[in-house]
C-alpha positions as CSV (number, residue, x, y, z in Angstrom):
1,X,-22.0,-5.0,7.6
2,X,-19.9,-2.7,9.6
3,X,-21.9,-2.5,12.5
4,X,-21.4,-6.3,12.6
5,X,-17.3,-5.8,11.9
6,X,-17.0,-3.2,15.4
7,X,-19.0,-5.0,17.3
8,X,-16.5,-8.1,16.4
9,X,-13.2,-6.4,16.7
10,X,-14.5,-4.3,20.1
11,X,-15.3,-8.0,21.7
12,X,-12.0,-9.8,20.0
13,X,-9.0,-10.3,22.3
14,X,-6.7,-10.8,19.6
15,X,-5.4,-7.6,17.8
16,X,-5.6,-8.3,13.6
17,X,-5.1,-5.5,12.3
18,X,-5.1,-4.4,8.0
19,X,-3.5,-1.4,7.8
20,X,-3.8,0.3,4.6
21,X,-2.7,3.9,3.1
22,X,-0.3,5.6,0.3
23,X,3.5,5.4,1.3
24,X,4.4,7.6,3.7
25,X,1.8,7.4,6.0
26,X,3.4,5.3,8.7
27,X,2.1,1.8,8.0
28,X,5.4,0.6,8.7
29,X,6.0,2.8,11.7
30,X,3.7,1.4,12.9
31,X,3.8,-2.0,12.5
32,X,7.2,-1.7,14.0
33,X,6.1,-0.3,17.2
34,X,3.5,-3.1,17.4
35,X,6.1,-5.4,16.5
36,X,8.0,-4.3,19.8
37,X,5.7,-5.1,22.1
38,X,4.7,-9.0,23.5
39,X,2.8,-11.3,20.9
40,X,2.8,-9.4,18.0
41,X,3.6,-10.9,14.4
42,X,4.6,-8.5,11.9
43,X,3.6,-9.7,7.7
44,X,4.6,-7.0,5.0
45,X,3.2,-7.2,2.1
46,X,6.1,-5.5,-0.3
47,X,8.2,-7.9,1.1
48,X,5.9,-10.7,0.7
49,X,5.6,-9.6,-2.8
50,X,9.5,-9.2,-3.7
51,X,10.0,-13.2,-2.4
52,X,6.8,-14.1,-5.0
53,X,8.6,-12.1,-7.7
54,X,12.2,-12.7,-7.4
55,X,12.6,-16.3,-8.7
56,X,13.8,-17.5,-12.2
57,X,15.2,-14.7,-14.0
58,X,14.6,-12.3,-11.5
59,X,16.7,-13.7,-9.1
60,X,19.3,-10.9,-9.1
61,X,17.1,-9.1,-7.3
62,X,17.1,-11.0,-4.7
63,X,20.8,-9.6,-3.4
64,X,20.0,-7.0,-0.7
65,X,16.8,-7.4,-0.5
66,X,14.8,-7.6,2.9
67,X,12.0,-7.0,4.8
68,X,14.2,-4.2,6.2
69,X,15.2,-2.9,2.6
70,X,12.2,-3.5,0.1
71,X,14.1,-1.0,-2.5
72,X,15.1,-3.3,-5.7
73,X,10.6,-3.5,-5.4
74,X,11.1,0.1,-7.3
75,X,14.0,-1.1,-9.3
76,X,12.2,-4.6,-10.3
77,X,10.0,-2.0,-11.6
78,X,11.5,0.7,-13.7
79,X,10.4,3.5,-15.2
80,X,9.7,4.2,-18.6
81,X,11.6,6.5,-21.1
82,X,14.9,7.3,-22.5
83,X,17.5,4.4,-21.8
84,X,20.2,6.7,-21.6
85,X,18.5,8.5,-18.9
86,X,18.3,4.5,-17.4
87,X,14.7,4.1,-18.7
88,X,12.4,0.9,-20.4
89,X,9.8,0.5,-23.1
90,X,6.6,1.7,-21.8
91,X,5.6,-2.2,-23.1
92,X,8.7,-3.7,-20.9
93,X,6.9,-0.9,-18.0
94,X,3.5,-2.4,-18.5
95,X,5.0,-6.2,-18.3
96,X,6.3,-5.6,-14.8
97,X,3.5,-3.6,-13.9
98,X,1.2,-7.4,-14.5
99,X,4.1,-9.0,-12.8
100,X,3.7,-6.6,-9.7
101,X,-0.2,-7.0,-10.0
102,X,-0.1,-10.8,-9.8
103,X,2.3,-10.8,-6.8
104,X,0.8,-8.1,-4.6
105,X,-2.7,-10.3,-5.2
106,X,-0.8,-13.3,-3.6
107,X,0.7,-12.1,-1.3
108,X,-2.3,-9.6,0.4
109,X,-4.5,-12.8,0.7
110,X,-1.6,-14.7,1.7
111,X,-2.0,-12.8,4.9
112,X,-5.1,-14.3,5.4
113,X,-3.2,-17.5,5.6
114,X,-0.5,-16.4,7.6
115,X,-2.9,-14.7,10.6
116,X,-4.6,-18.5,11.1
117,X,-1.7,-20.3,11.3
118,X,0.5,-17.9,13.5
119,X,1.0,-18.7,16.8
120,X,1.2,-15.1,18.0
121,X,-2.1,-13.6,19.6
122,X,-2.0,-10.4,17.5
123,X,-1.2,-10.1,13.9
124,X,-0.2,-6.8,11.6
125,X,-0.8,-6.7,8.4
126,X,1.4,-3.9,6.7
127,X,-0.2,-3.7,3.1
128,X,1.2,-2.3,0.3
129,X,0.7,1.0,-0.5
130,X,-0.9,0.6,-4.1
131,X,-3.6,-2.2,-2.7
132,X,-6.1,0.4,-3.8
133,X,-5.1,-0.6,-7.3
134,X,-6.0,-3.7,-6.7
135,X,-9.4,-3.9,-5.5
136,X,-12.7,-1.9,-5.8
137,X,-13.8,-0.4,-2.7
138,X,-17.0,0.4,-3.5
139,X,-18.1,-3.5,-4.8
140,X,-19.2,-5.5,-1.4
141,X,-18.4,-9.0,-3.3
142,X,-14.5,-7.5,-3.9
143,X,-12.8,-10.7,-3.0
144,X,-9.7,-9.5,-1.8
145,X,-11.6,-6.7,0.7
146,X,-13.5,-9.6,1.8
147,X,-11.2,-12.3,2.4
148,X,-8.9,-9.5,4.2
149,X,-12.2,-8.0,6.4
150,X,-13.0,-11.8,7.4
151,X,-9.7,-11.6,8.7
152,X,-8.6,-8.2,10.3
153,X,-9.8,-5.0,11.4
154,X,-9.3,-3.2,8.1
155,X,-7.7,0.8,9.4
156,X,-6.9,2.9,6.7
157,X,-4.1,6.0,7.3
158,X,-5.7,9.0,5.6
159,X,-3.6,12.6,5.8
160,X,-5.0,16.0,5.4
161,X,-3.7,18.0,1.9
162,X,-1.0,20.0,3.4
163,X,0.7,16.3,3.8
164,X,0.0,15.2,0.5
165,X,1.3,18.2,-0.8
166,X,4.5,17.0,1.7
167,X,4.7,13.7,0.2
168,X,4.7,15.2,-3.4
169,X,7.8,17.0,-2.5
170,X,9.4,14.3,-0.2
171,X,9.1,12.7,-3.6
172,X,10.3,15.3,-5.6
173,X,13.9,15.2,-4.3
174,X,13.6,11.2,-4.7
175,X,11.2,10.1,-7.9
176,X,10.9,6.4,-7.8
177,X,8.5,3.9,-9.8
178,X,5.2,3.1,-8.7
179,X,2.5,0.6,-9.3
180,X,-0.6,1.8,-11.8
181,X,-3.8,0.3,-12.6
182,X,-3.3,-0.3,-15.9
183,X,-5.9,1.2,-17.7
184,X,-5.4,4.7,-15.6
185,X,-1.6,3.9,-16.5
186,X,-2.3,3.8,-20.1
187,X,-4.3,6.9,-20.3
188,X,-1.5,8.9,-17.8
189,X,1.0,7.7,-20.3
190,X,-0.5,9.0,-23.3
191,X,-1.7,12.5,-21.7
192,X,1.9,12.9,-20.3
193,X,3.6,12.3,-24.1
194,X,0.8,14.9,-25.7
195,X,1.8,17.3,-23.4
196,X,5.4,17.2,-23.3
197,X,5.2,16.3,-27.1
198,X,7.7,13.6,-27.6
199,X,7.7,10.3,-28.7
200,X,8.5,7.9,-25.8
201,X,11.6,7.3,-26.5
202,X,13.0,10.9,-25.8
203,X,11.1,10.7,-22.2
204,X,12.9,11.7,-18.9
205,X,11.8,9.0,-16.6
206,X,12.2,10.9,-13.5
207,X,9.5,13.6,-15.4
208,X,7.3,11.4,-16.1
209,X,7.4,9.4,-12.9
210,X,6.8,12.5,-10.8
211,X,4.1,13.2,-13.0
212,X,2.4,10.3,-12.7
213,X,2.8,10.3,-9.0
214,X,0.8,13.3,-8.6
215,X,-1.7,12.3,-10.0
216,X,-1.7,9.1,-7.9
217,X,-1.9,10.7,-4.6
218,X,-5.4,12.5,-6.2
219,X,-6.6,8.9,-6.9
220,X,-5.5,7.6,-4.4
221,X,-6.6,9.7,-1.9
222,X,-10.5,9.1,-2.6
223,X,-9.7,5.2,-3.2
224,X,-8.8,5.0,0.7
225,X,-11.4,6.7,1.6
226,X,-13.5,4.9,0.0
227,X,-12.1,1.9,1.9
228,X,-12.4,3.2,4.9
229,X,-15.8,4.5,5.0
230,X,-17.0,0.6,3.5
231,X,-14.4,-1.3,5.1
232,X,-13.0,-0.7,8.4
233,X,-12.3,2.6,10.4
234,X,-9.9,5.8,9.3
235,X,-6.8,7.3,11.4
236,X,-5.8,10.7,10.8
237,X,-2.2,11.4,10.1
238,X,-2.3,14.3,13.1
239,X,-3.0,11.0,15.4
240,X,-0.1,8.7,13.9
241,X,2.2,11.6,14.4
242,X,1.8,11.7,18.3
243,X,2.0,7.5,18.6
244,X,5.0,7.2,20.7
245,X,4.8,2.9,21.2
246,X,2.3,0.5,19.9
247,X,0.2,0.5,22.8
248,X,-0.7,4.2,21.4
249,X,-1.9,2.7,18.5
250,X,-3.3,0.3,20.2
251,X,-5.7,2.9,22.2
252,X,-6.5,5.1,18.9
253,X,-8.2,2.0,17.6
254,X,-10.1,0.9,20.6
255,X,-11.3,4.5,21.0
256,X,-12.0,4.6,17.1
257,X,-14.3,1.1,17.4
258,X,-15.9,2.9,20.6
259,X,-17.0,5.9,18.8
260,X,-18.1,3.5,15.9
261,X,-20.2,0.8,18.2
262,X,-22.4,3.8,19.9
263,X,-23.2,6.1,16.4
């Protein structure tokens, strides 16, 4: 299957690229620097998913929100615990969590859509950083991997651990709420009231969210590479960190499918 997908993307004119990785990373970065130069057509994902999930009652949190300020995502969101520490019911967390779900599953295969109907030559898909949630890389009939592989050059952003453990303190100073599979959610939220011992009720939300996102980088971590190694090609962190336009970019991929076409 992949030998088929570099051999398609190496002879493609057009540029359609799937970038995936945790937050962080420089998906964004990097679709902006594509998005500067000629012919490119930027689609994000988070913001795609806020337009799917702010309607009817949700409306409010529609008021600053843009494809230049995704924030009230996090807010739509919550996080669970004590509400006069500004937290919701773990049940009222779960609710939006399926509301998230159901939105980000739109609006990722909405981009397939959007790439065959553009008139732009070269497409960038900046997914959301908790796809991995969404699909199972390791299953060659997962629909949404498919229908986005059919589509674009799937490049995943993977970092070495002394940048993980970066992110983990980048998030530290700045705990926000973040998107579970449900079932891992479930267990994470019952291990993290055992071993803080308190009923959820009496939960600092900020605690637990920070908990929960270490463990999420761990899980996420192997997800994406898991995606990468079926699915596309990978990109080191080291090499984002030296991309001074999008051309750069540009050139790290081409050499990446290179590499790939003669193994």
């Amino acid at each position: 299957m992949k030998e088929n997908l570099y051999s398609k993307w190496n002879n493609n004119k057009a540029n359609r690229y799937a970038v995936l990785g945790m937050s962080g990373l420089g998906k964004t970065f990097i679709s902006l620097q594509l998005k500067k130069l000629k012919n490119w057509n930027h689609y994000s994902v988070d913001y795609e998913i806020g337009k799917l999930l702010f309607t009817e009652n949700n409306k409010r949190f529609l008021d600053g929100f843009s494809i230049d300020n995704l924030s009230n995502l996090s807010v739509f969101l919550g996080k669970p615990g004590n509400k006069k520490k500004r937290g919701i019911t773990f049940t009222e967390y779960v609710k939006r969590q399926r509301l998230h779900k159901k939105a980000e599953i739109a609006a990722t295969l909405n981009s397939c859509k959007a790439v065959n109907s553009t008139d732009y030559e070269n497409f960038i898909c900046d997914t959301s950083g908790s796809i991995c949630e969404i699909v199972i890389p390791k299953d060659s009939k997962d629909e949404i991997l498919n229908a986005i592989s059919k589509n674009f050059l799937i490049i995943c952003l993977e970092a070495n651990k002394d940048i993980h453990e970066t992110l983990i303190q980048r998030f530290t100073l700045s705990p926000k709420p973040m998107f579970y599979q449900e079932e891992f959610l479930t267990k994470l939220w019952k291990d993290y009231l055992i071993s803080v011992n308190r009923d959820e009720t009496k939960v600092d939300p900020d605690d637990f969210i920070l908990y929960g996102y270490k463990a999420l980088v761990t899980r996420r971590q192997k997800l994406f590479e898991e995606i990468g190694e079926n699915w596309g090609i990978r990109v080191n962190f080291n090499e984002i960190k030296k991309i001074k336009t999008g051309s750069d970019f540009v050139e790290i991929v081409r050499s990446k499918l290179k590499e790939k076409e003669v193994e």
